[in-house]
N, C-alpha and C positions, 0 to 999 in steps of 0.2 A: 920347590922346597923353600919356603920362609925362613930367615935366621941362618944362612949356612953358615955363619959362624959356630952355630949352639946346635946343630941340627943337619943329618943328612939320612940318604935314605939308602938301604939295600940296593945294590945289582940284584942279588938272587929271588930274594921275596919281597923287596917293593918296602920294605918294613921300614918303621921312624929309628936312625940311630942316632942316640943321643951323644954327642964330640966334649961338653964338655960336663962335668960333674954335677960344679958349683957353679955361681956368679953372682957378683956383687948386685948391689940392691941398679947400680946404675945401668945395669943388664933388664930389671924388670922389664920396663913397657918392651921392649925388643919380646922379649919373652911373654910378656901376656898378647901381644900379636900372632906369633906362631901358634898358640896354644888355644885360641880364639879362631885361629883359619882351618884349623887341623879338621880333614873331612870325618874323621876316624875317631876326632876326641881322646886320639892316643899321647897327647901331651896334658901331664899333669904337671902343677907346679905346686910344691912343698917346702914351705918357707924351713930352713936347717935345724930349727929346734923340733918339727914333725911336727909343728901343730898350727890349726887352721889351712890356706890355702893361697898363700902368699897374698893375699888382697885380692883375687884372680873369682870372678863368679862367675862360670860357664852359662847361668842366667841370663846374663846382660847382651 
């Protein structure tokens, strides 16, 4: 698991559970890394106002 600060996963079904809510802008690249390795692309990142995709293009 990437980030286990921000990020752990199920004993029972293996699934992404996300530990913390929010995190500051100084959290980004931490988080656009897990969210980047994710095999599942079950990590989304959504900047607090809901719009756009924090600077994060699943593209790249």
């Amino acid at each position: 698991m990437f980030e286990p600060e921000f990020f752990d996963q199920s004993e029972d079904d293996g699934l992404v559970v996300q530990r913390v809510r929010e995190a500051g802008p100084e959290a980004l690249p931490a988080l656009r890394t897990a969210a980047s390795r994710c095999p599942a692309r079950a990590i989304v990142l959504v900047p607090s106002d809901g719009q756009g995709s924090a600077g994060w293009d699943p593209s790249d």
